[in-house]
N, C-alpha and C positions, 0 to 999 in steps of 0.2 A: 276950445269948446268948454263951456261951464257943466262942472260934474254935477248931476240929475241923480233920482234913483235908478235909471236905466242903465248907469257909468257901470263899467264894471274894471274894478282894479286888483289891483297887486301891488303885494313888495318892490321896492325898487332894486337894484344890483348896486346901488352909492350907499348903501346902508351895512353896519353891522345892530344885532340886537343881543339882548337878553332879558331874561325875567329875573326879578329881584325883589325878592319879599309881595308875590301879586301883582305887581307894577312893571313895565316894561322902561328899559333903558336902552336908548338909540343911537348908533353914535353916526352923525352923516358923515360920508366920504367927502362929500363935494366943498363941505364946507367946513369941518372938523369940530363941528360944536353940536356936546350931547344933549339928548333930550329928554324925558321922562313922561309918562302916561301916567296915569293913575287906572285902578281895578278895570272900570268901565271902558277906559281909551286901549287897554292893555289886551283887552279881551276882542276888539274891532281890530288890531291890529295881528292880535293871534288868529283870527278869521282871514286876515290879507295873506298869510301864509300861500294860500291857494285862490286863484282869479275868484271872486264875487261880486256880482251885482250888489249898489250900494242898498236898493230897496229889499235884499235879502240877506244883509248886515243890520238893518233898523228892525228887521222883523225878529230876528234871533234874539238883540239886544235888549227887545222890547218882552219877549221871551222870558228872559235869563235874568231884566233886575227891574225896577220898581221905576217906569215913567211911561207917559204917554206917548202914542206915535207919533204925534207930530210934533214934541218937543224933541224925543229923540232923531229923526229926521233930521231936524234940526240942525240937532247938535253933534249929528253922526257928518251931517256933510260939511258944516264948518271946519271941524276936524278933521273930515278930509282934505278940503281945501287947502287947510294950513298943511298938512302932511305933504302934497302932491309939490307945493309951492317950493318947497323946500328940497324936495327932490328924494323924498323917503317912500315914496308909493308914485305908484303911474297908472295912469287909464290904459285899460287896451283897446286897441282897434277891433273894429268887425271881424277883422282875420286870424285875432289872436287867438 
């Protein structure tokens, strides 16, 4: 299923993280190669900490620094997309 703002995700468990210097560094389990966020990606990701709907990660985002909503939409769900793809965040189910 394609992630909407309706998706709501989380961290994945093939992941480890940290913060370094305001930036986030990833390193995936599944596939062994790290990744890095800058401020913006770092701070959606310290949001995934705990299940969020993506349209209540755009809204915080849009909150906290200097863009529009529907660029950051945008560029909050591509960046999800690439995250999920990779297996570093997961959508949950209804039941989750």
């Amino acid at each position: 299923m394609p992630l909407t703002t309706a998706s709501r995700l989380v961290l994945s468990d093939e992941q480890v993280h940290t913060s370094l210097g305001g930036e986030a560094v990833i390193l995936g389990l599944r596939d062994g190669v790290y990744y890095g966020l800058d401020k913006v990606g770092a701070r959606v990701w310290e949001l995934l900490v705990e299940p969020r709907r993506v349209g209540d990660l755009v809204s915080t985002i849009v909150a906290e620094f200097d863009v529009s909503a529907e660029r950051c939409e945008r560029d909050v769900l591509a960046l999800l997309r690439d995250l999920a793809a990779r297996g570093l965040v997961r959508e949950l189910g209804a039941g989750e």
